[in-house]
Structure formats: C-alpha cells, structure tokens
C-alpha positions in Angstrom: 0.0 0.0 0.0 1.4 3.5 -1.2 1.7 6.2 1.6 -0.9 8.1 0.2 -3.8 5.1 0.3 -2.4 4.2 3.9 -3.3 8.2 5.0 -6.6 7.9 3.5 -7.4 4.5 4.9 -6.2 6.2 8.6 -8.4 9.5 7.8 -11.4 7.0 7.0 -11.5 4.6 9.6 -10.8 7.8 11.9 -14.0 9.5 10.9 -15.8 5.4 10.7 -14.8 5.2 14.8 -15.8 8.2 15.4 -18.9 8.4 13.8 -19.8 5.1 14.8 -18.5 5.8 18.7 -20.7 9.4 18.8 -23.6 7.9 17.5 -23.8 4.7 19.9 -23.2 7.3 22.5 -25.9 9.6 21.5 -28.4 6.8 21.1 -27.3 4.8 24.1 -28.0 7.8 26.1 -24.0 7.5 27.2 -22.5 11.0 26.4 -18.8 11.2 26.8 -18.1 13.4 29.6 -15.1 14.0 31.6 -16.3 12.0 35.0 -17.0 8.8 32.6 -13.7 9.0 31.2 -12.0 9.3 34.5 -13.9 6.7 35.5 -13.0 4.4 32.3 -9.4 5.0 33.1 -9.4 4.0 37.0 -11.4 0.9 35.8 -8.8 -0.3 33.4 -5.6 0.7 34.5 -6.5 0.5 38.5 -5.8 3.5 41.4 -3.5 6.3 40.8 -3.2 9.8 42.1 -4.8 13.0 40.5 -1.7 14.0 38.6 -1.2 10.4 36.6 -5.2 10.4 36.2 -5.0 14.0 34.3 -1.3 13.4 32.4 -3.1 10.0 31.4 -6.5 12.1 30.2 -4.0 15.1 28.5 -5.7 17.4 31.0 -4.1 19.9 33.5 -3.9 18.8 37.5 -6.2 21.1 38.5 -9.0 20.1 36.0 -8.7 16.4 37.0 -8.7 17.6 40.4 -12.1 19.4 40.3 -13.4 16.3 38.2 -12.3 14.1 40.9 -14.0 15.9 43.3 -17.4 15.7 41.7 -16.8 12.0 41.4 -16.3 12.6 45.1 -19.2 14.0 45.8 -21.8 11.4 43.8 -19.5 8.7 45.2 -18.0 7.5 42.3 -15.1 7.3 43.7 -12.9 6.9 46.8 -9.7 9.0 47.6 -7.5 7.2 50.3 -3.8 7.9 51.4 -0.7 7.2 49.2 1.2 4.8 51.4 4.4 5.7 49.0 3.6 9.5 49.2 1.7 10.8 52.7 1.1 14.0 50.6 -0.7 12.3 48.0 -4.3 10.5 47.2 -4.8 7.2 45.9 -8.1 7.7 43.9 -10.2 4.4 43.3 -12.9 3.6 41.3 -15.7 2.5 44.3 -18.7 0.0 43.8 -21.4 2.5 43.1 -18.8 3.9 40.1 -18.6 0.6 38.7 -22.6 -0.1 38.6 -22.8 3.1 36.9 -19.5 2.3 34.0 -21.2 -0.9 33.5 -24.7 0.5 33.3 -23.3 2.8 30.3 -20.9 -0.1 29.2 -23.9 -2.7 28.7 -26.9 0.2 27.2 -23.5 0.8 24.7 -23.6 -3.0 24.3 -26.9 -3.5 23.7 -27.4 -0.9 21.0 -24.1 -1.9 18.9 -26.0 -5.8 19.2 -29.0 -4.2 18.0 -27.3 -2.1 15.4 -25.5 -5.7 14.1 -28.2 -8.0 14.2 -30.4 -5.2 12.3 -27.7 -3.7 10.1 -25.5 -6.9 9.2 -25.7 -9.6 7.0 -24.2 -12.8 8.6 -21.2 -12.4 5.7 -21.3 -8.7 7.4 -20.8 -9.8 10.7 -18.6 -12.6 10.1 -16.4 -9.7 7.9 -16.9 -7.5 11.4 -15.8 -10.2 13.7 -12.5 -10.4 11.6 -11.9 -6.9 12.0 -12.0 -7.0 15.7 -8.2 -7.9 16.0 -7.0 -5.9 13.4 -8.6 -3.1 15.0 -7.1 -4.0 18.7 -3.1 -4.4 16.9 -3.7 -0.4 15.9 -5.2 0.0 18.9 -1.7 -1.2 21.1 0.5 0.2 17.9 -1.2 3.7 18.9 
C-alpha cells in the first residue's frame, strides 16, 4: 500500500470510529463526559493519584482535580492515602462507580448488538468479527 492510500485509509477509519463511537453514545444515552472517562481509566488501568489520572487524560492537575471531586461527591469514587507519598491520594474507582460504568458499558452494548443484528448480513458480521483484532493491533500500535 502506497503512503498516500495508507493516510486515507487512517483518515477513513478515523471518521468510521468516530462516527460510529458518537452515535452509539448519542443513542445509548451514554455522552462522553469527563467523569466517565476518569472513571473508564481507573477501571482499566487500577488507582493512581490526581496528577497520573490527568497526564493519562492530557488534562491539566487542576481540571482532573475538580473532576475528581465531583466523582467525590456522587461517590463515584474513593480517595485514600498514598502509602508511598503521605502528601498524596490514591483515587479508586468505588462499587457505586462501577454499577454506573457498567450500566453505560452494557446500554453501549446492547445498541451496537441491536445495530448488528439489524444492520448486518451474517457475511457482514462474520467480515466485522474479523476486523475486531485488526482493529485491537492499531489499537496497542497507537
């Protein structure tokens, strides 16, 4: 593949992701908001203090910091002491922030099933089912 048809492939499965991520989203009811994404993060990649959470989400400290404090204050999350740093706060995702990831998690779920099963021919989904690890290899590549 030339490098022009490799930057047009990028530029169109960009806007396909996109597209397809906003719209799922917007249907779902699941807008992408900062507390959501905080929350995604502490979900996957475990506790960390306020400074990794907002270098990790390209945001400045004190963003992240008044971010974490709403998820604070609808108990999304918990904030306990860094043993390796007494100045610091371990912030964890806490059982009522998990119910509500996986309640936007599973409405996500159901609508991309719906949209498949609707949408797809079985070739189709067979043809999407292959893409899945292609898609994951960019995915750790990025």
């Amino acid at each position: 593949m030339t490098a022009e048809a490799a930057s047009l492939l990028a530029r169109d499965l960009r806007r396909s992701i996109g597209s397809f991520v906003r719209a799922i989203r917007q249907d779902a009811g699941t807008t992408r908001s900062a507390q959501s994404e905080a929350l995604d993060l502490l979900d996957r990649l475990g506790s960390m203090n306020v400074a990794t959470l907002a270098e990790k989400r390209g945001v400045t400290h004190q963003t992240m910091r008044l971010v974490v404090a709403q998820l604070d204050v609808a108990a999304l999350v918990r904030q306990d002491a860094d043993p390796a740093d007494r100045r610091s706060r371990l912030v964890s995702i806490s059982p009522a922030g998990l119910d509500a990831l996986a309640s936007e998690r599973d409405k996500r779920a159901s609508r991309i099933e719906d949209a498949i099963r609707t949408e797809l021919s079985s070739t189709e989904q067979s043809l999407l089912r292959a893409a899945i690890p292609l898609i994951d290899r960019l995915a750790l590549a990025a």
